[in-house]
N, C-alpha and C positions, 0 to 999 in steps of 0.2 A: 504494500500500500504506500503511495506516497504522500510523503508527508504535508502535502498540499491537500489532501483526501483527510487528514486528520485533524488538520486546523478547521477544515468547514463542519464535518460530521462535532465537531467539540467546540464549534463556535469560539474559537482560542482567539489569544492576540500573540503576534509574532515577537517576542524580547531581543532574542539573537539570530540572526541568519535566515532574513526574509529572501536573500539569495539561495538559500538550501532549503527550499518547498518542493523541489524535484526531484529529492534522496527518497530512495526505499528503501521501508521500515518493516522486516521478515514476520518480527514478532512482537507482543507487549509484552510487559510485567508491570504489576501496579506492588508498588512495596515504599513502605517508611524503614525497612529495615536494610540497610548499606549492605549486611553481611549474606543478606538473604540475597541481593541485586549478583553477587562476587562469585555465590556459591552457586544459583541456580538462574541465570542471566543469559542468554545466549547473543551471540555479536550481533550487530546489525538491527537491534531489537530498538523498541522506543519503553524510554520507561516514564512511568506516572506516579507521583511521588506527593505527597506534602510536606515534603523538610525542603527549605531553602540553602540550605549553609554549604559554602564553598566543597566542604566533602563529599558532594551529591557531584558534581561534576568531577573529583579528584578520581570517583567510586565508579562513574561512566565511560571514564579514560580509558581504568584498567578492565573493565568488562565489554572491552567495545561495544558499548551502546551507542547507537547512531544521533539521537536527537532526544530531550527529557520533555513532558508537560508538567507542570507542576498543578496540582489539581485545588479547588476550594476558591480561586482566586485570589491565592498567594501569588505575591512577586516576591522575587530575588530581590536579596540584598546587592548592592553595588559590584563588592567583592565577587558574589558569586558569577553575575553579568560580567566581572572583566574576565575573572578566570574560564568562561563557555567562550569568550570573547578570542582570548588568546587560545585556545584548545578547538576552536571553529567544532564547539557541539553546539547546534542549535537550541535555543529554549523555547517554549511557549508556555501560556499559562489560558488558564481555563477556568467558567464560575460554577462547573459541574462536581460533585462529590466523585470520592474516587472509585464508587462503585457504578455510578454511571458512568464517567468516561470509559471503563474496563468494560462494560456491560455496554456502549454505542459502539464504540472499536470492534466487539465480539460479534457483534449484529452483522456489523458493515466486511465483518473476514476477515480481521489481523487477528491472527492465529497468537496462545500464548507460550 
């Protein structure tokens, strides 16, 4: 699915990398827990998350994760926006809970 297909189904706003809407995203994961995204994560995945903090992108790095939404209609702190910045992971954010964004994505075919 690409990731232009995920900002319209999640009504999202684009944070980082409105250039990078034509990447394909294989798989989700919806996880607040970092250790969970490392151990059970697969690359090229888009993950959905409500923690903001720079570790969320540090944690996407090493799981090649393509792109993050952050769901609730949380934004990122600054910090975290430079670091997706210089790491060119795209961000988006969303006003949907994270069991709906997991539960629209699921509808629409991004396999988990």
């Amino acid at each position: 699915m690409k990731l232009k297909s995920v900002q319209e189904i999640l009504e999202a706003e684009v944070i980082v990398g409105k250039d990078s809407l034509s990447i394909e995203v294989k798989n989700g994961c919806g996880s607040d827990l970092m250790s969970d995204v490392l151990a059970y994560g697969k690359p090229n995945s888009l993950l959905l998350t409500g923690l903001t903090n720079p570790q969320v992108i540090r944690t996407a790095e090493m799981a090649d994760i393509s792109a993050i939404v952050f769901v609730r209609g949380k934004v990122p702190p600054k910090e975290t926006i430079a670091l997706a910045k210089e790491k060119q992971i795209p961000i988006l954010t969303t006003q949907f809970s994270m069991l709906e964004s997991c539960g629209r994505l699921y509808q629409e075919g991004l396999l988990s």
